[in-house]
C-alpha positions in Angstrom: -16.8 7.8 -30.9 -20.5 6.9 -31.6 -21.4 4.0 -29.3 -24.4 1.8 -30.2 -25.7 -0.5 -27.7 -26.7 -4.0 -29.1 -28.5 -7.4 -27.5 -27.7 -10.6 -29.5 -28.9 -14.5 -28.8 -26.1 -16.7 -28.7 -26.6 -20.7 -29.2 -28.3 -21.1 -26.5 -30.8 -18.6 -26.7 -29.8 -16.0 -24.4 -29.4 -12.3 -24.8 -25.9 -11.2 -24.4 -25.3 -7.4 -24.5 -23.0 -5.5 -26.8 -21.9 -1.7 -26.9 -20.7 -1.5 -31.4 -18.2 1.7 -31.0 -18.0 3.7 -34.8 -16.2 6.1 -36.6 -16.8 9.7 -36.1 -17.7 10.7 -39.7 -17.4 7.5 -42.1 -18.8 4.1 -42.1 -16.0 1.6 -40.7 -13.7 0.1 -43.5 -13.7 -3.0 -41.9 -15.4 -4.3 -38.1 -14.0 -6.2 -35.6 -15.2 -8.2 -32.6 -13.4 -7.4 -29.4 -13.3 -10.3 -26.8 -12.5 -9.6 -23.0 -10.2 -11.3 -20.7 -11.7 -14.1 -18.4 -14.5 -12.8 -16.0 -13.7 -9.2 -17.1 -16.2 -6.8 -18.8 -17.2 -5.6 -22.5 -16.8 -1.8 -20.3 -13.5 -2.3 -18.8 -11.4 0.9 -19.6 -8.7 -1.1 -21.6 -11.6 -2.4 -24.1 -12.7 1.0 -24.4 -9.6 2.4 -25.3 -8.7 -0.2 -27.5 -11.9 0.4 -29.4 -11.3 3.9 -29.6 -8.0 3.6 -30.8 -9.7 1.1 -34.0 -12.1 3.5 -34.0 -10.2 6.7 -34.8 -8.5 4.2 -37.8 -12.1 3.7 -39.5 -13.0 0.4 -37.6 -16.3 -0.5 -36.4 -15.9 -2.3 -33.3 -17.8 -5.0 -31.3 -17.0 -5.5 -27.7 -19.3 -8.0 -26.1 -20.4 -9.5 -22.2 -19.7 -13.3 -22.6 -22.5 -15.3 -21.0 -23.0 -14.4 -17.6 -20.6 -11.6 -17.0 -21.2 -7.7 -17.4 -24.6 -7.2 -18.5 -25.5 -10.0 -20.8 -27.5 -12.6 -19.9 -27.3 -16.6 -18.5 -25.7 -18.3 -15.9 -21.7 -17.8 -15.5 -21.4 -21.4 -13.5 -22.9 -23.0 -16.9 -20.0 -21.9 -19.5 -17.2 -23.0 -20.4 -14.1 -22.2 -22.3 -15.9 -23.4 -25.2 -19.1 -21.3 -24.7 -17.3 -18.6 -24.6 -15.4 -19.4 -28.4 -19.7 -20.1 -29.0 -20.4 -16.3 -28.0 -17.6 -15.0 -29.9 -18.5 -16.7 -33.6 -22.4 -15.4 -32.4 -21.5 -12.0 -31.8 -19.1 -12.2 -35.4 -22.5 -13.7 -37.4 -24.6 -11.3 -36.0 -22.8 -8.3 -37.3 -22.4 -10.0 -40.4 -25.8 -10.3 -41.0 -26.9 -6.8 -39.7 -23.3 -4.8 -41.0 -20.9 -6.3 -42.6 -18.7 -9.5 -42.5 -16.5 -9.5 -39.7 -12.5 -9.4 -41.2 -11.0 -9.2 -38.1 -11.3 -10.7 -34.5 -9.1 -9.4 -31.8 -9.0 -11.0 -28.2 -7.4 -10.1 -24.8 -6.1 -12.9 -22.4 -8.0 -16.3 -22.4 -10.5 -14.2 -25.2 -6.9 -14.5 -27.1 -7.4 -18.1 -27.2 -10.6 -18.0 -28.1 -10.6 -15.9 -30.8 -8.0 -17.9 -32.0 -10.5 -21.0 -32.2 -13.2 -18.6 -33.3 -11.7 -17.8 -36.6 -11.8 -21.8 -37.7 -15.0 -21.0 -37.5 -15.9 -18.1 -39.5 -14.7 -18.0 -43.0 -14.5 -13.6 -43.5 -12.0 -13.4 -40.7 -9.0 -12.7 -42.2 -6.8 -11.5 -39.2 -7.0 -12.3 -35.6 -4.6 -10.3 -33.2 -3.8 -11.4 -29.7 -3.0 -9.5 -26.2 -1.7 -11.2 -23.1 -2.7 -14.9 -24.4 -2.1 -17.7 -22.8 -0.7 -20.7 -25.1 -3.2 -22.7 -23.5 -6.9 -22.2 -22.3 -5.8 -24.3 -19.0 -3.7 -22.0 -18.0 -6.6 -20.1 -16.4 -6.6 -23.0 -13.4 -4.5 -20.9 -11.8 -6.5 -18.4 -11.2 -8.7 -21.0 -9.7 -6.2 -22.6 -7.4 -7.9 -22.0 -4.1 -11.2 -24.1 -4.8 -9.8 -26.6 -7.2 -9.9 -29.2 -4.2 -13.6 -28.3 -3.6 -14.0 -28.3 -7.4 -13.0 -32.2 -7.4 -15.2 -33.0 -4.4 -18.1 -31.5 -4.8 -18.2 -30.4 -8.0 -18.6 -26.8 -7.8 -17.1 -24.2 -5.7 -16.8 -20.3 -5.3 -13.9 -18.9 -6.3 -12.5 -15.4 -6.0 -11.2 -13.5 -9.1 -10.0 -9.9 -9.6 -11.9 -9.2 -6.4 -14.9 -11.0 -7.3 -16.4 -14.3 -6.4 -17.8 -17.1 -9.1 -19.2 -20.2 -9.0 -17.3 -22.3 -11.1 -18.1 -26.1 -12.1 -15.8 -29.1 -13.2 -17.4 -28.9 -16.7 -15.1 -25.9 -17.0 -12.2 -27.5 -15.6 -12.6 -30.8 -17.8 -13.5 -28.4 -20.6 -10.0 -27.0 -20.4 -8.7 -30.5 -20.8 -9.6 -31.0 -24.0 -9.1 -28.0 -25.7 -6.0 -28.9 -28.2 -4.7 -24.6 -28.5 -1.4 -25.6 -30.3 -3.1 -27.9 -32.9 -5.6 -24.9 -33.5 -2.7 -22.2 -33.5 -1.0 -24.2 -36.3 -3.9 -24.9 -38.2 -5.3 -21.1 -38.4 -4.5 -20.1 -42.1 -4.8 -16.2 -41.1 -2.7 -13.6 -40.3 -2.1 -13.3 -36.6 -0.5 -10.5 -34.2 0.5 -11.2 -30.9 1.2 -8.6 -28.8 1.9 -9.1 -24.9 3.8 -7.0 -22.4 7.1 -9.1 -21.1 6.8 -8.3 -17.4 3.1 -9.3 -17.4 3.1 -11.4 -14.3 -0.4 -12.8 -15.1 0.1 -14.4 -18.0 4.3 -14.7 -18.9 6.0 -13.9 -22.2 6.8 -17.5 -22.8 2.7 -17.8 -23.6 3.6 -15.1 -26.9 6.5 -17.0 -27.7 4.7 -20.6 -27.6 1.8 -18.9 -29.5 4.3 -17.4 -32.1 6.1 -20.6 -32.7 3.1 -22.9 -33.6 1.7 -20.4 -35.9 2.6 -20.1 -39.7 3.0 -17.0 -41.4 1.8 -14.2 -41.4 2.7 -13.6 -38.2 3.8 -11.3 -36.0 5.0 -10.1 -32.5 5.1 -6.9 -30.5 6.6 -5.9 -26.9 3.7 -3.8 -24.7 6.8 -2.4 -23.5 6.1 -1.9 -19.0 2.6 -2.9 -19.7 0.7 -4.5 -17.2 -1.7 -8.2 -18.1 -4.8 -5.8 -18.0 -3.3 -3.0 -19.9 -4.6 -0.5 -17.3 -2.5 2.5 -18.2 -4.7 4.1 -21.2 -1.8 4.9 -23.1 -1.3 1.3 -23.1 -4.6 0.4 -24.6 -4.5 3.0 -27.0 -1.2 2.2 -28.2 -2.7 -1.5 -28.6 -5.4 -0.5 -30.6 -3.4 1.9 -32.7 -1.2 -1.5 -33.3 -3.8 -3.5 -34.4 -5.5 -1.1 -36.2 -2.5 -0.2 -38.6 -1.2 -3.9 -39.0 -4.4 -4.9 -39.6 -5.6 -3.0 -42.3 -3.2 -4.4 -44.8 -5.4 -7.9 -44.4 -9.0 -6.6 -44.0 -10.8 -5.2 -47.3 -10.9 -1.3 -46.0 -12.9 -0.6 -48.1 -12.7 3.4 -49.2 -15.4 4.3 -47.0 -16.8 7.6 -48.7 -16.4 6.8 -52.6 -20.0 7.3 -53.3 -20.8 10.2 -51.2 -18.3 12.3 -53.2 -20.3 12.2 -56.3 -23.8 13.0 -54.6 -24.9 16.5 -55.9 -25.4 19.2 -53.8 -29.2 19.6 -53.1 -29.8 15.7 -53.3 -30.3 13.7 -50.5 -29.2 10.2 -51.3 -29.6 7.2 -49.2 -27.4 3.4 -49.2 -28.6 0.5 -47.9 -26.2 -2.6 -47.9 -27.4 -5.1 -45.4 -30.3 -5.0 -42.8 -32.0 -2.0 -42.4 -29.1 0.6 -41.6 -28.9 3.1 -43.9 -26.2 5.7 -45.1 -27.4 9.1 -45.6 -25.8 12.2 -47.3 -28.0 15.0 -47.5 -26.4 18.1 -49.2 -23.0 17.1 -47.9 -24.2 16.0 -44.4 -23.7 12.4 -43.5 -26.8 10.4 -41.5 -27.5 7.2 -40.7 -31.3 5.8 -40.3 -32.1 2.7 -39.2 -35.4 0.4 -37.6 -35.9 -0.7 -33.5 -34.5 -4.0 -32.8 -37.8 -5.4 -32.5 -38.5 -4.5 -36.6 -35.8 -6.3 -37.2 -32.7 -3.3 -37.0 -30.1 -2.3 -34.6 -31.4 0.8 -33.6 -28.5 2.0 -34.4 -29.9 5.2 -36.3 -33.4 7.4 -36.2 -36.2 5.8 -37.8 -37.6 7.3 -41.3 -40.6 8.7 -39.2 -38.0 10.2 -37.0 -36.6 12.3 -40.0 -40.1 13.3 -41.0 -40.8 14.0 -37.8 -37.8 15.9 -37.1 -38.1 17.9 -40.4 -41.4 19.3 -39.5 -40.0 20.4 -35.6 -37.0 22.2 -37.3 -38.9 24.0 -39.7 -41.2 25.0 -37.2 -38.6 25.8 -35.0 -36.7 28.0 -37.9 -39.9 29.6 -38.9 -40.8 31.1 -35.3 -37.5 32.3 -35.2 -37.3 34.3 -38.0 -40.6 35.6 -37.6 -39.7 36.9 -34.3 -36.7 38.5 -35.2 -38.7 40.5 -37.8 -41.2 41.6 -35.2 -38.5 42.1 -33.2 -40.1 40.5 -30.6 -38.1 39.1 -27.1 -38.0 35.5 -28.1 -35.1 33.9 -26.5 -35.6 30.3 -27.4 -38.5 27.7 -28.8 -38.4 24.0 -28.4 -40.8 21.9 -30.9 -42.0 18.6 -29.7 -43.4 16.2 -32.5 -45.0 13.2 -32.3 -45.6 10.8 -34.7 -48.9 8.4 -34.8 -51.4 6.6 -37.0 -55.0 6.7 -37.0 -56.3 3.7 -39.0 -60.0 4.0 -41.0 -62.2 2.6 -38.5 -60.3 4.9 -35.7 -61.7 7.9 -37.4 -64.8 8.7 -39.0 -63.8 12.4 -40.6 -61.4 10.6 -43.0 -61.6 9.6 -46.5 -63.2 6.0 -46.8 -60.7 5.1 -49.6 -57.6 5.8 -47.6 -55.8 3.5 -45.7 -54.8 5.6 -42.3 -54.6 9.0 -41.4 -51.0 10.1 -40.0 -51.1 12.5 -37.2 -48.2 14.7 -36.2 -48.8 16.2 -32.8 -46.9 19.2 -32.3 -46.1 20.6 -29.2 -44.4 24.4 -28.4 -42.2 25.8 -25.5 -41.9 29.7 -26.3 -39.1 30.9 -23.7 -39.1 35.0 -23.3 -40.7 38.1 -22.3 -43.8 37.8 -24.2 -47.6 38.7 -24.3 -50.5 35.9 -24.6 -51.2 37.9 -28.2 -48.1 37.6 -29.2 -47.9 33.5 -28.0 -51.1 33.4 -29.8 -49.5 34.8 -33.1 -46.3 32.3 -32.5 -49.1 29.1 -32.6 -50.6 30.4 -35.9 -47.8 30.9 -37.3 -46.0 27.3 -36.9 -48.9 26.6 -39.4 -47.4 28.3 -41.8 -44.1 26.5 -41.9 -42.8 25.2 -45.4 -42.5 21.7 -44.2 -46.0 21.8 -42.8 -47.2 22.9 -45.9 -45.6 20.1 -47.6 -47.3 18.0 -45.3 -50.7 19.0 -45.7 -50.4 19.4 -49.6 -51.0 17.1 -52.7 -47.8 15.7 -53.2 -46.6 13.8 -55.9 -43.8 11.0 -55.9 -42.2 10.1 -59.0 -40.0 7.0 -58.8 -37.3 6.0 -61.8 -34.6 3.6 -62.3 -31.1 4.6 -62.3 -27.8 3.8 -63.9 -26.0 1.1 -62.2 
């Protein structure tokens, strides 16, 4: 699966990092935010799997570091339960804003209960599906059992979890306190899936069947059958995701992903832009995507239009010195083209016409691998001149724009 890494602000301002995981050959019919369990990770080989599972059914998924964990940003010791519902709505706006509304947010463990919460908040969800949730965000307190005396006395403490040590604070423990889950669960108005596994000795079964007893319809249950709380058996994960995926797409809009692309001409190269700057390509049958650095305001999530220009000129060069050396039969065993894009602007150089704006400069660069004479290197460098795209390039061309049908 095609994996995009993302940074995002939350409400607080700092950068939390995200890897968005995509279908193979079709934009996703629908995208979902994955949460992680309490001080796991957005990389944790259940998430992965679980994504690839969505994946493989069209989804585009999120999965996301909460503050202070994995590789985003902020202090761990200042969230809360809360915080953490915070980063979950941010990561859902920001891929409505750069994708598509999120439809569907899926949580695993205490990120159960907060996407849960999370979906009072954002009105495009239109499914949330559980794994291993507790009933109640509190329910994490046991994990911290060891420095909850410390907690109380001195207000902070380091406490081991999974192996690891945190600093936790009583803000996350009076957090907890207040957090009415039930009133929540009831109150969702979405579909919801729970699935946990009945021997998980993490988090019990009785949490699914708390969580499926407040919740109206739709709703729904389903036994990870042997499963452990973390789900580390792949076949576990996948079968998760597979779930979630298939139940899920009778909520979300799945939208028929390639409708336009089948009535693009051949020889046409057609481009679809829907929200921020990533673009759908087809280009005689060929799917692309394009897109703009994070810092132009994209997702990077794509090659940039100079890219493609760029890129058209280093294949057709790299083409054309083929085919001429297999007609002078010559020992060529390989050519790499480097090309590099740049601008020159008017006062930057003097040899260009007044009137123009800026002079683009495409710096090419050739690696000729084989048995070959200086001459016949030489000839190779002339030639690349001769290239159609290069031609193009350096040619009057004109650009006629029309309207279309809608």
């Amino acid at each position: 699966m095609p994996t995009r890494r993302l940074t995002f602000p939350n409400a607080e301002g700092s950068m939390l990092s995200a890897h968005l995981d995509l279908p193979v050959e079709c934009e996703p019919i629908s995208y979902v935010v994955l949460a992680h369990c309490f001080t796991c990770s957005k990389d944790s080989h259940a998430h992965r799997s679980i994504a690839r599972a969505m994946t493989h059914a069209g989804f585009g998924v999120l999965r996301f570091d909460f503050t202070g964990l994995g590789q985003s940003a902020g202090e761990f010791a200042a969230t809360n339960f809360s915080s953490n519902v915070s980063d979950l709505v941010a990561a859902a706006r920001y891929i409505g804003e750069h994708f598509a509304p999120v439809e569907l947010l899926v949580g695993h463990s205490l990120g159960g209960a907060a996407a849960i919460l999370a979906a009072h908040e954002l009105d495009a969800v239109k499914a949330v599906a559980t794994i291993g949730a507790p009933s109640e965000p509190i329910h994490v307190k046991k994990h911290l059992a060891a420095g909850l005396a410390s907690i109380r006395e001195s207000g902070e403490a380091e406490v081991e979890v999974a192996g690891r040590t945190f600093l936790v604070r009583q803000h996350f423990l009076d957090n907890l306190e207040i957090i009415r889950m039930r009133e929540a669960i009831a109150g969702l108005k979405r579909a919801l899936l729970i699935l946990h596994a009945p021997s998980d000795e993490t988090v019990n079964i009785e949490n699914a069947t708390r969580i499926f007893k407040a919740a109206s319809h739709p709703r729904s249950f389903i036994a990870l059958d042997q499963a452990d709380h973390l789900l580390s058996c792949r076949e576990d994960a996948e079968f998760a995701g597979q779930v979630i995926a298939s139940w899920a797409q009778r909520y979300v809009s799945a939208r028929p992903a390639a409708d336009w692309r089948a009535k693009v001409p051949a020889n046409r190269v057609v481009a679809r832009t829907e929200r921020g700057f990533r673009t759908e390509l087809m280009a005689n049958g060929f799917a692309l995507y394009a897109d703009e650095p994070a810092d132009l305001g994209g997702t990077d999530t794509g090659p940039t239009p100079y890219d493609f220009l760029a890129s058209g000129l280093a294949a057709c060069t790299s083409m054309t010195l083929r085919m001429y050396a297999d007609r002078k039969e010559w020992p060529l065993q390989g050519v790499e083209v480097t090309v590099e894009h740049s601008r020159s602007h008017n006062k930057d150089c003097e040899k260009m016409d007044p009137d123009a704006p800026h002079l683009d400069h495409f710096r090419r660069s050739l690696r000729i691998e084989g048995d070959l004479s200086d001459e016949q290197r030489q000839r190779l460098v002339e030639i690349a001149d001769r290239c159609p795209v290069h031609r193009t390039l350096e040619s009057t061309v004109h650009i006629s724009t029309e309207l279309g049908e809608r």
